[in-house]
C-alpha positions in Angstrom: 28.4 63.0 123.7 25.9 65.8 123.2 28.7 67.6 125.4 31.4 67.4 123.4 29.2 68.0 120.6 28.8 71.6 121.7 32.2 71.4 122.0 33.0 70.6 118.5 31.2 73.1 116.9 33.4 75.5 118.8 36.5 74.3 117.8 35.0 74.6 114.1 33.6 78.0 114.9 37.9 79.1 115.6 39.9 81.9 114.7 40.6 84.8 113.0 43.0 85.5 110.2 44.1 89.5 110.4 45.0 90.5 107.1 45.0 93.5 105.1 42.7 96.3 103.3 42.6 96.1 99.5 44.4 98.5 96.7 44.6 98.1 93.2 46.1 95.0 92.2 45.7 92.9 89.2 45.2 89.1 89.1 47.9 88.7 86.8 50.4 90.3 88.9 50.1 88.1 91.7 50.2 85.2 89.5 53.4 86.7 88.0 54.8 86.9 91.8 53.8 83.4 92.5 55.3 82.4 89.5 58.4 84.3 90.4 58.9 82.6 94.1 59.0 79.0 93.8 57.5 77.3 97.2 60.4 76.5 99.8 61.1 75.1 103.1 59.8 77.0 105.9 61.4 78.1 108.1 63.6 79.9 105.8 67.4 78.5 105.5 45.9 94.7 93.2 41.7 93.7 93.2 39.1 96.5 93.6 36.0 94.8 94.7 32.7 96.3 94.5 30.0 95.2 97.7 27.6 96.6 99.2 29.5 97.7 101.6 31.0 100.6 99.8 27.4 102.1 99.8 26.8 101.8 103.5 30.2 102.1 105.3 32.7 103.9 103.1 32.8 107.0 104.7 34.1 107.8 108.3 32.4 104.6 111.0 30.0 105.8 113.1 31.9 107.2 116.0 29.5 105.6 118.8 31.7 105.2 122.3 31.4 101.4 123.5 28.7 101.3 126.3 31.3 100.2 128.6 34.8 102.8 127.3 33.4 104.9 130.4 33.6 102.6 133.2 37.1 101.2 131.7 39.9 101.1 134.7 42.5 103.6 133.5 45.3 101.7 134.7 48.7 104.1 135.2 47.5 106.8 132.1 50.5 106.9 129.2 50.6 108.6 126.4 52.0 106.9 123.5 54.6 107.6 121.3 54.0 110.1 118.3 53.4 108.8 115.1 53.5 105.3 115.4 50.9 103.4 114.4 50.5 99.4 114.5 48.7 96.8 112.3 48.1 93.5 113.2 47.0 91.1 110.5 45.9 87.6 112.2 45.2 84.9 110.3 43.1 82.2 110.7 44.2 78.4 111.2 47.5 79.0 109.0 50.5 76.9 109.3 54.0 76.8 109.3 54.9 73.5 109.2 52.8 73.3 106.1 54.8 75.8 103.6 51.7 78.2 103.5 53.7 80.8 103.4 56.0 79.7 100.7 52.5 80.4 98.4 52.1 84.2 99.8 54.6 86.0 97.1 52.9 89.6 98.3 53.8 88.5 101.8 57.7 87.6 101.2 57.8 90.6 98.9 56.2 93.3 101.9 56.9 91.5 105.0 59.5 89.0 104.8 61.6 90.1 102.6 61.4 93.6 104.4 61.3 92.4 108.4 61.9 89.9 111.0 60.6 86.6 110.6 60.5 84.0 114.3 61.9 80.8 113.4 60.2 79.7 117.0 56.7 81.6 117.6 54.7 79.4 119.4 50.9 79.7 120.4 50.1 78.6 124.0 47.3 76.8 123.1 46.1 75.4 119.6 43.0 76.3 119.6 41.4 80.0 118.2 39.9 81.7 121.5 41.7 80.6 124.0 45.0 81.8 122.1 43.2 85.0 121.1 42.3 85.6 124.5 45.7 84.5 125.2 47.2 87.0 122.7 44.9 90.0 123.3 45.5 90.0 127.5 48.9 88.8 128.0 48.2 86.1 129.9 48.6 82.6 130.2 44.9 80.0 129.4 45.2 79.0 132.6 44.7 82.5 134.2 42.4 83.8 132.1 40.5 80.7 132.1 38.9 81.0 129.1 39.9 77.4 127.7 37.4 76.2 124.9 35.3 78.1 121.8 32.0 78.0 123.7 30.6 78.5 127.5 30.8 76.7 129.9 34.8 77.3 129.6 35.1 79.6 126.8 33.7 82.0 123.6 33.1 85.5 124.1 30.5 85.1 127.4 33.3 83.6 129.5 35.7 86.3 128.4 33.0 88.5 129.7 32.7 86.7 132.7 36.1 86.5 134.0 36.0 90.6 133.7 38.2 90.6 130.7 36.6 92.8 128.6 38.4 96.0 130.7 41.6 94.6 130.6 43.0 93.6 127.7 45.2 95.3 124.6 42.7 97.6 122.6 41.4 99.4 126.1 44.9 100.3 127.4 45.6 101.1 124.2 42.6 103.6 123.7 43.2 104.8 127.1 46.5 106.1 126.4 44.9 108.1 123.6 45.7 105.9 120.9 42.7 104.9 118.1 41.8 101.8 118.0 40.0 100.0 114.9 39.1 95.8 114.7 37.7 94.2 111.7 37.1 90.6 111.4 36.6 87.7 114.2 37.4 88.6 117.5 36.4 85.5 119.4 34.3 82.6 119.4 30.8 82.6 120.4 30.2 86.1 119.9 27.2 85.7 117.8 24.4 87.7 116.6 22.3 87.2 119.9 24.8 88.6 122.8 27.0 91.3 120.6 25.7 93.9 122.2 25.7 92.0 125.6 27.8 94.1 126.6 29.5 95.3 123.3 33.4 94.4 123.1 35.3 97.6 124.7 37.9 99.1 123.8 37.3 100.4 120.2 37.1 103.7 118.2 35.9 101.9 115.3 34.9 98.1 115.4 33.0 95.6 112.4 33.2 92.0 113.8 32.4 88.5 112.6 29.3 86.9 114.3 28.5 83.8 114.6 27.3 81.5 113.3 27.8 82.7 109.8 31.8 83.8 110.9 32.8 81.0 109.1 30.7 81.0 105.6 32.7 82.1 103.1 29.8 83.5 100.5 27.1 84.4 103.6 29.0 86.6 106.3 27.3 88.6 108.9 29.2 91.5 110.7 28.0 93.9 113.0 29.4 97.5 113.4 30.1 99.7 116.4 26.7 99.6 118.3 24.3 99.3 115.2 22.7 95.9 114.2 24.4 93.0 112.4 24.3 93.3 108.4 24.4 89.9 106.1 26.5 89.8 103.1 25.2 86.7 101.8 26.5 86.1 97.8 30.4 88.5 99.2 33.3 86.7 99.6 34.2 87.4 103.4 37.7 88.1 102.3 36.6 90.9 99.7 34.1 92.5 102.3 36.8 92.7 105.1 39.0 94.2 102.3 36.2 97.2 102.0 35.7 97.5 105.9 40.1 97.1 106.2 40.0 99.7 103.7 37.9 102.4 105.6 39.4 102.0 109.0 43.0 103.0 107.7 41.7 106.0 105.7 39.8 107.2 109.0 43.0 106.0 110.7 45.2 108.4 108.9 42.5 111.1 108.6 42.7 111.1 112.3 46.3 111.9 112.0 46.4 110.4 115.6 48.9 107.0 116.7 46.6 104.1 115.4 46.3 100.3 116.0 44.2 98.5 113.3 43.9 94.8 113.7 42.5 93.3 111.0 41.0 89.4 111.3 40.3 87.4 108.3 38.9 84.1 108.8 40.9 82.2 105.4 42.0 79.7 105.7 39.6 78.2 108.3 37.5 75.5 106.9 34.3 76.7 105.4 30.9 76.4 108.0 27.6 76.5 107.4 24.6 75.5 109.6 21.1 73.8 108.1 18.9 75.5 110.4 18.9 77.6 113.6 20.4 75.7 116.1 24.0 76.5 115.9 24.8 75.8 119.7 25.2 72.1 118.2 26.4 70.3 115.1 23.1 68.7 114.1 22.9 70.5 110.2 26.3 71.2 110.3 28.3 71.4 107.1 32.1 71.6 107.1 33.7 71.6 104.3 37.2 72.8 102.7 37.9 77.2 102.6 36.4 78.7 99.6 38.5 80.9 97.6 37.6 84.0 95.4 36.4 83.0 91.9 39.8 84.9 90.3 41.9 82.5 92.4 40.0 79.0 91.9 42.3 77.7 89.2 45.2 78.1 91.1 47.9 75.2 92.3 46.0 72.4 91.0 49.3 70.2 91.3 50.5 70.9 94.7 50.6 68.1 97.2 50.7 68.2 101.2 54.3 68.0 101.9 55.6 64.4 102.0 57.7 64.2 104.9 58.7 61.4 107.1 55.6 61.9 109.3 53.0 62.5 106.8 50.6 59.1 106.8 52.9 57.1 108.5 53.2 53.3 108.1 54.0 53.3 111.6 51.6 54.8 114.3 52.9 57.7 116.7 52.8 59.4 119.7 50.3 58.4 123.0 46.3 58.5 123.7 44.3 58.5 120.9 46.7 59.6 118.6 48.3 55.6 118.7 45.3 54.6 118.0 44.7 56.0 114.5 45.1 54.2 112.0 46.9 54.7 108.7 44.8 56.8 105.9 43.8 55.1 102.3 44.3 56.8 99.1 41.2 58.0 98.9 41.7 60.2 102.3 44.9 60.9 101.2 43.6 63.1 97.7 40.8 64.3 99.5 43.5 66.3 102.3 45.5 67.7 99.0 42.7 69.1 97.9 41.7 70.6 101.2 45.5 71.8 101.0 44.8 73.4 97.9 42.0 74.8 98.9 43.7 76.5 102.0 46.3 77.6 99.5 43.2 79.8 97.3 42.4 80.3 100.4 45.3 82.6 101.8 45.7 84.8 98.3 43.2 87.6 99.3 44.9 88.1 102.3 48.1 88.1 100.2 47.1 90.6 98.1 45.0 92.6 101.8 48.9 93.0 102.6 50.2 94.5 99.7 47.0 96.6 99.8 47.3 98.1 102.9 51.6 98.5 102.2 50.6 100.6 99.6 48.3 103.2 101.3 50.8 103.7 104.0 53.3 104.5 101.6 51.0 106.7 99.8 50.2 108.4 102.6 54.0 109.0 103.6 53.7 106.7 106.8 54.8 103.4 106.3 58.8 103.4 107.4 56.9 104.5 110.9 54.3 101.6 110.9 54.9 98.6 112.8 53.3 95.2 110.7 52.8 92.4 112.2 51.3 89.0 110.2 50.4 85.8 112.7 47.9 83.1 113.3 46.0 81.8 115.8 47.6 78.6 115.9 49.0 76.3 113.1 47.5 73.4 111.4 47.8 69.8 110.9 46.8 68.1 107.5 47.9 63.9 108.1 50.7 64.6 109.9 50.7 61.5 112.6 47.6 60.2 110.3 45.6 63.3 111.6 42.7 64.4 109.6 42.6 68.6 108.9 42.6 70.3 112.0 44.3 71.6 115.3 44.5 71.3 118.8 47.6 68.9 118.8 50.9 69.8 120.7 53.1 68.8 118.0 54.7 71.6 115.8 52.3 72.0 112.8 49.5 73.1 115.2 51.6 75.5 117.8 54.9 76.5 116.2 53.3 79.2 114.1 54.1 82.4 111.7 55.3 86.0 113.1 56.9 88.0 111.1 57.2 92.0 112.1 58.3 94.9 109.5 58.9 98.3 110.9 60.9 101.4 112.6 64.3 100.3 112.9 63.8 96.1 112.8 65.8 94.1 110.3 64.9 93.4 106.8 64.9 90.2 105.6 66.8 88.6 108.9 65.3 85.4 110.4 65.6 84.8 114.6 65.9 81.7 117.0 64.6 83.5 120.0 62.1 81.8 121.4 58.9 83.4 122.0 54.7 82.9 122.4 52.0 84.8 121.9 51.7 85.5 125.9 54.8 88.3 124.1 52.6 89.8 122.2 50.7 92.5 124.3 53.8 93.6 126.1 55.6 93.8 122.7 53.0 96.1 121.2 52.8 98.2 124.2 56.5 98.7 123.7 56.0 99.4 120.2 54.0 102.7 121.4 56.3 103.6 124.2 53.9 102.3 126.8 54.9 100.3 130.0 54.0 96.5 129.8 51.3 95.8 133.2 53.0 94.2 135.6 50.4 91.3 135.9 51.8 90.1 132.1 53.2 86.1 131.8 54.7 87.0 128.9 57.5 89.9 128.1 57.9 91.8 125.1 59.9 90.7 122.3 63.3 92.6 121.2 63.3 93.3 117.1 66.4 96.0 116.2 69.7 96.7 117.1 71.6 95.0 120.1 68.5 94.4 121.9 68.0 91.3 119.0 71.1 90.3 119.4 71.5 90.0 123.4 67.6 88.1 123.1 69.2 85.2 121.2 72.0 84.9 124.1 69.7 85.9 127.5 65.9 85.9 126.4 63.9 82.1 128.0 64.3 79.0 125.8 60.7 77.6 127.0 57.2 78.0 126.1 54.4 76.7 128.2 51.4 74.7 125.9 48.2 73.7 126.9 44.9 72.4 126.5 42.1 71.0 127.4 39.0 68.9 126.2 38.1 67.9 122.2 40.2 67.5 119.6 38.0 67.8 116.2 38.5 65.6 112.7 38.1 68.8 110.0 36.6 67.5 106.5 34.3 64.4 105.5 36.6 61.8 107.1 37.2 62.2 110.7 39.5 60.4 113.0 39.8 56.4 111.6 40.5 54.2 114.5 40.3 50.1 114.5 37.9 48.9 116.8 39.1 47.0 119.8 39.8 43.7 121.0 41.3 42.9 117.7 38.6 43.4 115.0 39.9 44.3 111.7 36.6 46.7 111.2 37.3 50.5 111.5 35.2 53.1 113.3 35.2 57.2 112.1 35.0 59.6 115.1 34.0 63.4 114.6 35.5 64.2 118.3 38.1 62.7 120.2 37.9 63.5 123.8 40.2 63.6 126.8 42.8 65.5 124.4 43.6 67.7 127.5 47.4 68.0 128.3 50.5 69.7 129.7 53.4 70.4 127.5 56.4 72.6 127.1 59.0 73.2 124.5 62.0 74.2 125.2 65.1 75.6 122.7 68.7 76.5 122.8 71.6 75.9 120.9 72.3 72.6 122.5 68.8 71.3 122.7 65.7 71.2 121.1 63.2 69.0 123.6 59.0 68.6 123.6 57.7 67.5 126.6 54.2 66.2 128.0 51.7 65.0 130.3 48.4 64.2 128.9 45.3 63.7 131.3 45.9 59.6 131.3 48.9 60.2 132.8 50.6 59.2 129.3 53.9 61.1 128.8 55.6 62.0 125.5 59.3 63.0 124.9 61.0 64.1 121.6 64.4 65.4 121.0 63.9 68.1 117.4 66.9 68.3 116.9 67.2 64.3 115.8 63.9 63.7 115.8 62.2 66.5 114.0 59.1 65.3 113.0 58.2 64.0 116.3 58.2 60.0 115.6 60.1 58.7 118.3 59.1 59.5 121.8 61.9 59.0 124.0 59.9 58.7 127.3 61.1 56.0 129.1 57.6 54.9 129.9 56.8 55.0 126.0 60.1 52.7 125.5 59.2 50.2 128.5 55.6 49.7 126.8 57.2 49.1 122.8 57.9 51.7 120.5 56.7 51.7 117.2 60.2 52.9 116.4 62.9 50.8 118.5 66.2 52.0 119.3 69.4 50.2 118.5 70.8 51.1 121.7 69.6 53.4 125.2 68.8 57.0 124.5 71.4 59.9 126.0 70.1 63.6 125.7 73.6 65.8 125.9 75.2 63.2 126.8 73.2 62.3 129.4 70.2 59.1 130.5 67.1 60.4 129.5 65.3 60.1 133.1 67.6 63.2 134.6 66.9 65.4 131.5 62.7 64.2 132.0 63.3 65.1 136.4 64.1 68.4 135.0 61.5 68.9 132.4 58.8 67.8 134.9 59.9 69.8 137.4 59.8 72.5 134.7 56.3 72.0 133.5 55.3 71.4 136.7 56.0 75.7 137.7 54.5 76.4 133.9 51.4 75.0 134.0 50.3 77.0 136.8 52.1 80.0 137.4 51.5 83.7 137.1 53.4 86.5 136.1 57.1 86.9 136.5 57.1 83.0 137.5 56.1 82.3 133.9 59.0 84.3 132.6 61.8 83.2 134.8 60.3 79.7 136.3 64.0 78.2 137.7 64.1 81.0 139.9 60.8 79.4 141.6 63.4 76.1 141.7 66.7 77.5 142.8 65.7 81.5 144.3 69.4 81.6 145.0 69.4 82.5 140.9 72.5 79.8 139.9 70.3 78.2 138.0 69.0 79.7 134.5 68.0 77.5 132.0 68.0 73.4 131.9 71.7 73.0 131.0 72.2 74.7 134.8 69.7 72.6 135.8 71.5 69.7 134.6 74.4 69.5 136.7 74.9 66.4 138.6 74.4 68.2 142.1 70.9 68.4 141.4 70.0 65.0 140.8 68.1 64.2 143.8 66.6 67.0 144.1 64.7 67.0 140.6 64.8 62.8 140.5 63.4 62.3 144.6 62.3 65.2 146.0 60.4 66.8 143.2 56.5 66.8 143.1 55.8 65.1 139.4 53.1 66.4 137.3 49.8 64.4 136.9 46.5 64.4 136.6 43.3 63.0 138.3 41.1 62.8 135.7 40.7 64.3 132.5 38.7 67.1 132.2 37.2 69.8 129.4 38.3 72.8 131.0 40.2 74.1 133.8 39.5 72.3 136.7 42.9 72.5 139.4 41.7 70.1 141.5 41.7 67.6 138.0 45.9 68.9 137.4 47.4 67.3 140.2 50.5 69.1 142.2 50.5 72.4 142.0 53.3 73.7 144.2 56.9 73.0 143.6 59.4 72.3 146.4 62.5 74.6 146.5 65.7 73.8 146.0 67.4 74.4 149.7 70.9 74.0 148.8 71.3 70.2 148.8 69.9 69.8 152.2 67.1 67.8 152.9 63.4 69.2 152.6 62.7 67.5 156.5 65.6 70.4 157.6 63.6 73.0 156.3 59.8 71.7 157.5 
């Protein structure tokens, strides 16, 4: 238990939520815009603050070289493209699924309303440094191997560990001569003990989070370039990144040089504090809802967690643990809306960051060649499936997940339905700066103008691999509420629920809209979104042997056809995704059928494949469960090859 203890606090310790520098913007005008946009369904059918910071950083950063920028592999030198500059805001936590964004009026108005928004952005794994890792390398969890928030399997020291540190986004972008700035949480378990051990490479100007104070809202600690960490205890984190935002895009555009500025918030991530030193555990630990800026406290005192069909459901859901739950009492239910609300507060600093940092680039005559992207680590859950706050599902709320992009010749106010993960996301800034993607990438950048967005709707991959592995952690007072066994009516509350490792894959098109998964018991879930949005009724037909909590008049057909061929080809499917590398992640039914006649799962659908995928295919599985990435725990990991119908004893 002490274990997944550690574990916990790692999860809680998760993300980072990029947003914006500050201008000049009144209170009232933001509540004006809010007032002005009504929430809606998604996806879619000015504050000066004065802090100490001002005195001690506003000027140009210190321009110390990372101990390690000299002994960086300089892959292929490129230079980049003139004048184009990228910023990255990354939020923390934020949902989709939720309707967060329908309470960001400065983001509609700036990014939205002015760009490309993903109807289908998914995370790879729900869960903040993994899928920062994730993002910042290109590559899939289970080849970086940096699968949790703390050591052994994850947190900055395992991202050290697995040599990471000279290969991921900010050094091949600095190496092609571009300046790079970070402010705000980069990963996990990057604390004020090992920062400098070694310092993170790859930046001309960098002010991180440490833990453990990453996550206290009114007691921040950040560390810049190479000097020592500096408290902000009685700032609002948000209001302090807005200062440090603030410098790094004068300095950026002083430079008069291509720039990439990411900028990590930590809103709306529950608010952490620790009694105590020993923040390697959660013994003093206080979690509690995000704390907002005083100006924004009074703010959407009547809003309720969307009420949809899954929210608190009288019937129980999905497999594992998640079955188990059982149904939350009023009381639960007004604490999560006010967590909700609080998340909301939460989110309008970065609101107004964005508008912020629009404005200086506009000023300064650069915007219309500024890419802006706005994204999450992964989503969030708030009693969806009778979940208390928190992540690290597979279901939608936690891994389908904002991306919108503004810039140079993208689309204003258009919304796609290509289908794409943050594994996209290094190749796709690359491109951005007219630098060639590594060849090593799982993912492949992401088209946003002209005929290239159109031809990605036809011919870009309908799948996204998901994964994860270990904890899943009840956010807020209340935990996970689960009725103790052999038929007692008492209830027991669980901080932790472990063996929440598992296998999944989504996988869109015009026809279908499927989730798929294999958790670590060997349990299997199956949901068809396009009838079953909400994911209520799994369709596995292991799930419908055992009893359904929501029976079926009659057998269930996906395009018309029995459920078991479409699973043979989703298994199949999952079972190249969970383990493969590079160009195999991409374009994984060419490791099926090389003879390339088979594209996407409506190919793979034909009747002439049915014994292949339903007797001859290795089936995913697991051995045991496991907290990290252990292959010998994840069962089959080779495919056999589709030989043309003859029998795999020809060929062996």
């Amino acid at each position: 238990m002490a274990t997944a203890l550690n574990h916990g606090f790692s999860c809680l310790v998760a993300v980072i939520l990029i947003l914006a520098f500050g201008a000049i913007y009144r209170v009232a005008e933001v509540e004006a815009a809010l007032v002005n946009y009504p929430p809606v369904t998604y996806p879619y059918d000015n504050l000066h603050v004065q802090s100490p910071l001002r005195d001690q950083h506003g000027g140009q950063p210190h321009q110390h070289q990372n101990q390690h920028d000299e002994h960086q592999h300089h892959e292929s030198p490129e230079t980049a493209t003139p004048s184009t500059n990228v910023i990255f805001f990354l939020a923390d936590d934020q949902d989709l699924h939720l309707e967060s964004l329908s309470y960001q009026a400065l983001v509609k108005k700036h990014l939205v309303d002015e760009g490309l928004t993903f109807r289908h952005h998914f995370c790879t794994v729900a869960l903040c440094c993994p899928s920062r890792v994730n993002l910042w390398t290109g590559l899939a969890a289970h080849n970086t191997n940096v699968t949790d928030v703390n050591p052994p399997y994850g947190g900055y020291p395992k991202f050290i560990s697995q040599g990471l540190n000279e290969r991921y986004l900010p050094v091949w972008l600095k190496n092609a001569g571009i300046n790079t700035y970070y402010t705000g949480k980069l990963f996990n378990a990057h604390n004020v003990e090992n920062y400098n051990a070694p310092f993170a490479a790859g930046f001309t100007g960098s002010d991180f989070l440490l833990d453990p104070y990453t996550y206290s809202y009114l007691n921040s600690t950040w560390q810049r370039n190479q000097e020592k960490p500096v408290s902000y205890e009685g700032s609002h984190t948000t209001d302090v990144i807005t200062d440090k935002a603030n410098g790094f895009l004068n300095d950026a555009i002083a430079a008069k040089k291509p720039f990439f500025l990411t900028i990590a918030p930590v809103a709306p991530h529950s608010n952490v504090e620790f009694i105590g030193q020993d923040f390697e555990s959660l013994s003093g630990l206080n979690v509690t809802p995000p704390i907002s800026a005083e100006r924004h406290k009074h703010l959407f005192r009547d809003v309720k967690i969307p009420r949809t069909a899954h929210f608190n459901p009288e019937k129980a859901s999905g497999v594992n643990w998640i079955r188990q739950l059982i149904q939350q009492n009023d009381t639960q239910v007004e604490y999560n809306d006010e967590f909700y609300r609080s998340r909301l507060r939460a989110l309008q600093g970065i609101d107004e960051l964005v508008a912020g940092v629009v404005k200086t680039l506009d000023e300064h005559g650069i915007l219309d060649n500024t890419y802006l992207i706005y994204s999450s680590d992964n989503g969030y859950h708030i009693g969806q499936h009778r979940l208390p706050p928190g992540k690290e599902c597979g279901y939608e709320e936690d891994v389908n997940i904002p991306l919108i992009i503004r810039g140079p010749g993208i689309p204003k106010g258009v919304v796609t339905d290509q289908v794409t993960s943050h594994t996209d996301l290094a190749p796709t800034i690359l491109d951005f700066f007219g630098l060639t993607p590594r060849e090593h990438f799982d993912g492949a950048a992401i088209s946003v103008t002209g005929d290239g967005l159109e031809r990605a709707e036809r011919t870009r991959h309908e799948h996204v691999n998901l994964e994860y592995w270990g904890f899943a952690l009840g956010e807020g007072k209340y935990g996970f509420r689960k009725r103790d066994g052999g038929g007692s009516k008492t209830q027991s509350i669980y901080l932790f629920q472990v063996n929440n490792t598992y296998k999944a894959i989504r996988v869109i098109s015009k026809q279908y809209n499927l989730y798929y998964s294999v958790w670590c018991n060997n349990e299997h879930e199956l949901y068809d979104l396009s009838t079953d949005p909400y994911q209520l009724q799994n369709l596995h037909p292991s799930s419908l042997k055992a009893g359904s909590s929501f029976p079926l008049a009659k057998p269930p057909t996906i395009l018309g056809l029995p459920v078991s061929k479409v699973v043979a080809r989703l298994d199949a499917l999952l079972l190249i995704l969970k383990s493969c590398k590079g160009a195999s992640c991409i374009r994984p039914w060419e490791v099926l059928h090389p003879s390339g006649d088979v594209l996407d799962l409506k190919d793979a659908l034909k009747s002439r494949y049915d014994v292949f995928y339903e007797q001859e295919q290795s089936k995913v599985s697991f051995s045991r469960c496991e907290a990290g990435y252990i292959v010998d725990a994840e069962g089959p990991q080779d495919a056999v090859v589709y030989r043309q119908g003859l029998p795999w004893s020809t060929w062996t």
